[in-house]
N, C-alpha and C positions, 0 to 999 in steps of 0.2 A: 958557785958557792956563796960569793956575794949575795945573791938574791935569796938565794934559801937561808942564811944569816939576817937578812934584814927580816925576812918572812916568823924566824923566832921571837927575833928580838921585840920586835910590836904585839906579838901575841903575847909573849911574855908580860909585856907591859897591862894587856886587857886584861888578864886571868889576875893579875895583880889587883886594879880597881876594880873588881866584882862586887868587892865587901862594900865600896864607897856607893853601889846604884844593888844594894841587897833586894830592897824593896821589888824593883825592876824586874830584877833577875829572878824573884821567885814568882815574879808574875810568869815567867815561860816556865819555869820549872812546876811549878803548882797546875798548869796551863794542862802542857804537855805532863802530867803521872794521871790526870785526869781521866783523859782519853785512853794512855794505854793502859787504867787499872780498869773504863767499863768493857774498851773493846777484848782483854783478854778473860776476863770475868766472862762475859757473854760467848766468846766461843768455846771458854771451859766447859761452861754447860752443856753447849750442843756436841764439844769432845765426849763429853762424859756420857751423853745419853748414846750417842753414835756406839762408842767404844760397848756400851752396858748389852746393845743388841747382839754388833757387829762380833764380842767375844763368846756369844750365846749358839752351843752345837759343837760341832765337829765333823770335819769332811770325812769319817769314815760311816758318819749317820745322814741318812736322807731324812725326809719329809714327805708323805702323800697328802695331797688334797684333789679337791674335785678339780675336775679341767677348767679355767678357766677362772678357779677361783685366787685370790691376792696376799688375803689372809685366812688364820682358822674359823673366823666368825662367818665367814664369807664360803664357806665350804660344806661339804655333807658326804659322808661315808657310809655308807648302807651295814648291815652286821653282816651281809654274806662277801659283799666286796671286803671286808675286812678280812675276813677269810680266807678268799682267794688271797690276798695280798701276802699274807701270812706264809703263804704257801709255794708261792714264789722262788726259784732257786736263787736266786741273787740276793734274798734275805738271808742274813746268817743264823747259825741253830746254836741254844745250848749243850751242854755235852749231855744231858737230857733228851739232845732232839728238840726241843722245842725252838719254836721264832724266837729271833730277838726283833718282837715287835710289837708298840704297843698302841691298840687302838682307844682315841683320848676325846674325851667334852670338854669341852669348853665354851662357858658361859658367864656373864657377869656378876657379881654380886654387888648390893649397896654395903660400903661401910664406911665409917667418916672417919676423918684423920685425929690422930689423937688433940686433944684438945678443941677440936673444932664438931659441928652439928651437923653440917652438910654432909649427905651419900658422898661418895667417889666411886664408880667403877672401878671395883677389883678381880681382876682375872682370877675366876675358879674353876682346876682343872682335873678334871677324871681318870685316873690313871690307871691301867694293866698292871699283871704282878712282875710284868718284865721290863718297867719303866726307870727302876731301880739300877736292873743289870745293865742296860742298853745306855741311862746317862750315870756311868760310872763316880762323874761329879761333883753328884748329888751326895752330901751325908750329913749326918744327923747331928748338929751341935747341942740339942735338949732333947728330952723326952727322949719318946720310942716313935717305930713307924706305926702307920694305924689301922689296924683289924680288918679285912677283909670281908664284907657283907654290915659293917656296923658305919653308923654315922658319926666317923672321926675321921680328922683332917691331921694335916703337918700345913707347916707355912713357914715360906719363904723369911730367911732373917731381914731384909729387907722390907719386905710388906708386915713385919712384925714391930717394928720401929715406927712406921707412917703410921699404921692405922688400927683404932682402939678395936679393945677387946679379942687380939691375939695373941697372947700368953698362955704359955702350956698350962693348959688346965680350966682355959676360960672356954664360956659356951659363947657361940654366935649364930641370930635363928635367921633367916628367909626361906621365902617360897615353904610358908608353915610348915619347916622341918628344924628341928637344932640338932645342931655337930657341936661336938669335940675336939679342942685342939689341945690334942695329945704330943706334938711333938713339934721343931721349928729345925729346919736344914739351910746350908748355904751350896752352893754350887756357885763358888768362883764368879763373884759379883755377879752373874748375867741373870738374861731377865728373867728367869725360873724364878729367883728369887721377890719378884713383887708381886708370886702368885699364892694362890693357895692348893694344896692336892688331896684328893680325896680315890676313895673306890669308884672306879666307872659306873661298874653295874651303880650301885648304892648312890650315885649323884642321876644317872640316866631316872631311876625312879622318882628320886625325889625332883629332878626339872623337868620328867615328864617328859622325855627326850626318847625315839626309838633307835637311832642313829649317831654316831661320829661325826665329829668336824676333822679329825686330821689322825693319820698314824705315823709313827716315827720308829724307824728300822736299822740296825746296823746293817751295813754291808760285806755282805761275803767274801765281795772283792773289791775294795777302795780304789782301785785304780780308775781312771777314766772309761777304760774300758771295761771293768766288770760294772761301773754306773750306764754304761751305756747300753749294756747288755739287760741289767733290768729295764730300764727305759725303753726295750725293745719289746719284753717278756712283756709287759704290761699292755705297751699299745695294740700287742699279737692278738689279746683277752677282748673281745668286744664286750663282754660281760663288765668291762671298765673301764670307764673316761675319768683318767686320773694322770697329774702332772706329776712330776719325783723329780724335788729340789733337792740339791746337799743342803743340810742344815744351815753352814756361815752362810751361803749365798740367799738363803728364804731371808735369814735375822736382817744381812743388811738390806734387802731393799724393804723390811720394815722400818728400819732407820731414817730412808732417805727423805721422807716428806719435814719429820719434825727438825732434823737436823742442816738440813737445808732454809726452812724459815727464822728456827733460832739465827741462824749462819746471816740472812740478809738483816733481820734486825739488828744483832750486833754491829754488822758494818754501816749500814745505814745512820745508826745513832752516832758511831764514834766517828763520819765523816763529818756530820754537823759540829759536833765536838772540834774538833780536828781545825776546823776552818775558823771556830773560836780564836782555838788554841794561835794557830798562826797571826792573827790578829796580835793576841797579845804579846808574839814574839817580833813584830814586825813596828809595835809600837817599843817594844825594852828597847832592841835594836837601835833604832832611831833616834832613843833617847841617850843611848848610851854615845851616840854620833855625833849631837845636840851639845851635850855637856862636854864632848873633850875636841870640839871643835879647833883648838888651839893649838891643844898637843898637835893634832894628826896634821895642821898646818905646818907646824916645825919641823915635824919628823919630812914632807915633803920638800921645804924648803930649805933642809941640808942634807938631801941627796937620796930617799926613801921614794921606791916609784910608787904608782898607783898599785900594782899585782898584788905586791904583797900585804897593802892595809886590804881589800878585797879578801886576798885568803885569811889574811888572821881575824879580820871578823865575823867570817862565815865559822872558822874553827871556834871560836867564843860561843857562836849562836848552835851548834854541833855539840861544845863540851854540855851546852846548859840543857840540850835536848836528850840529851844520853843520860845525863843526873834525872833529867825527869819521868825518863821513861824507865831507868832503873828504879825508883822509888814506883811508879804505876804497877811496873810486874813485882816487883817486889810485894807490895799492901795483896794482889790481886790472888799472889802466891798463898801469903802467911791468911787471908782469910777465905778464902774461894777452896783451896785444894783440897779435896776431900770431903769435900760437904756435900751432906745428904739432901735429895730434894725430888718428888714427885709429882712428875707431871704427865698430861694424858697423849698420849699416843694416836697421832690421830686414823693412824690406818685399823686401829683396832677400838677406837674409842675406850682405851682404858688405861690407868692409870700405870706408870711406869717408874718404878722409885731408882734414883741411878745417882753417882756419888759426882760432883767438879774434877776435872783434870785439868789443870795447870802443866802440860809437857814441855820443853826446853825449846820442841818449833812456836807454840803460841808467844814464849816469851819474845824468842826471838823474834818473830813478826812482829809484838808491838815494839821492839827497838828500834826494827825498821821503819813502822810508822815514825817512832819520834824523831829517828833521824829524817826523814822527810820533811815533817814539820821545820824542823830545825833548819833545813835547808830552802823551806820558802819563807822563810822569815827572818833567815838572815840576810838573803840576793841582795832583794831591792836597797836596803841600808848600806851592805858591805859596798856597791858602787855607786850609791850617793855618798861616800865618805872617800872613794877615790877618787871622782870628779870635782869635791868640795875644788874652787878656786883658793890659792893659797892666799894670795892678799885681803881676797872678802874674808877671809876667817881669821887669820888676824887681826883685822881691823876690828870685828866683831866683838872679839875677845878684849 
């Protein structure tokens, strides 16, 4: 009890003189909010674009693409394997009878972001009249849907926001055709939303296209086993060398190349940062040692061991690193969360508009970085202030 009473009573006394060495002390704290406002900034983004794919589908919907292919650009479906695919028992029917399955284009369009002059690759994609039914999560926040056999579009609320001339009612022309955007949907932030949707047939003409890149089907039977059963039915068909992803599992390994690079540059910068940071908590430190050279001789030389000036000035360098990485997640919070921003995709080379997430693990990761910091910047001082000899630091004084 003694020892855990001296170990207060000194920390006490530090937490006290903070205000006397302010300067100092917002050198770690300014130091350390630095770091963890770029390193959680930076993994928000790559949260947010992760999240924007990896929420995009549902495990009771597959995906076909060709065998071997990665993405939809990267793929080709012929109109009679569409067919067959359609035909399939393991695809489910409307109470019609018909497939729920819709075979889709996709190709890129140029259009620049608002206020800016440069193209961006924007996903435009061709859809069935059963594209609607099959992503139930699709719906219509303006306008109406658009005409079957005419050249009108809907778009994504997200790719209506980035990029000019997508407003209900505005025309936008390539590949010597203009469309109509007749309407704009959201479908639960994911990446439908940074595209734009048209008629298959009606975009196949105007890009000139005889063929699919990818069809997307509900399942008759979502179990593992009724997926496994199509993925049976298909490979039976020599008429068709075609792979069948559930939908979340296609989105996230679209994910993983950009959110992975984001992932190392964010760490990469806030280690450089970081070893800044240390530095200037290793110099406050020190000085803080510097200047009360006297005290901590007295406090030893009436009966205060080394341990406890050691803990309470690690706990000093610990309180100052947790003030600063609360203000880093905090700035990182109130302006990162939620913010819009698009960037390109590189498995599909196309633009992908996706919102910052700030989650409660990134906070919490950068706390623990500051407490890290906090803890190599306070060691080396906390025991050169136990070893301080008592008489030299007296005398000093």
């Amino acid at each position: 009890m003694a020892w855990l009473n001296q170990v207060t009573q000194i920390t006490l006394i530090n937490l006290w003189n903070i205000p006397r060495r302010l300067g100092t002390s917002l050198v770690v704290v300014v130091g350390i909010a630095g770091v963890v406002g770029v390193l959680v900034s930076v993994l928000a983004m790559a949260e947010g674009f992760r999240h924007t794919l990896a929420s995009t589908g549902h495990i009771t919907r597959v995906i076909m693409l060709r065998a071997g292919s990665d993405s939809e650009l990267s793929s080709g479906i012929a109109r009679d394997q569409a067919v067959l695919l359609g035909s399939l028992p393991g695809v489910a029917r409307d109470a019609a009878g018909r497939p729920l399955l819709s075979a889709e284009l996709v190709v890129m369009v140029d259009l620049p972001r608002k206020g800016e002059a440069d193209p961006n690759n924007v996903p435009f994609r061709g859809v069935q009249p059963a594209a609607l039914e099959i992503r139930d999560e699709v719906r219509l926040v303006e306008g109406r849907p658009f005409t079957r056999g005419v050249r009108e579009v809907i778009v994504g609320r997200k790719a209506s926001r980035q990029f000019a001339g997508l407003e209900v009612g505005s025309h936008i022309g390539f590949r010597d055709s203009d469309w109509t955007v007749v309407g704009i949907f959201e479908s639960g932030g994911d990446v439908h939303e940074s595209e734009i949707w048209a008629d298959a047939e009606v975009a196949m003409s105007a890009f000139r296209r005889t063929g699919f890149q990818s069809a997307t089907a509900t399942l008759a039977d979502d179990s593992e086993a009724g997926l496994a059963a199509l993925k049976e039915a298909v490979a039976r068909d020599r008429r068709l060398s075609i792979s069948v992803l559930r939908e979340p599992e296609y989105y996230a390994k679209q994910a993983s190349i950009l959110s992975g690079l984001i992932g190392v540059l964010g760490y990469s910068v806030s280690v450089f940062m970081a070893i800044g940071a240390t530095f200037g908590a290793l110099n406050c430190m020190y000085s803080a040692i510097a200047s009360r050279q006297v005290e901590i001789a007295t406090l030893r030389a009436i009966g205060f061991s080394g341990g406890p000036v050691v803990i309470s000035v690690m706990i000093e360098a610990l309180l100052l690193a947790l003030v600063g990485g609360g203000v880093g997640g905090a700035l990182a919070y109130v302006y990162c969360d939620g913010a819009s921003l698009s960037t390109l995709n590189f498995n599909t080379f196309s633009q992908v508009a996706f919102d910052f997430r700030v989650t409660r693990e990134l906070l919490a990761q950068g706390l623990a970085w500051a407490l890290v910091i906090g803890l190599a910047g306070g060691l080396l001082p906390a025991i050169r202030a136990a070893r301080l000899p008592v008489t030299a630091a007296l005398r000093t004084g």
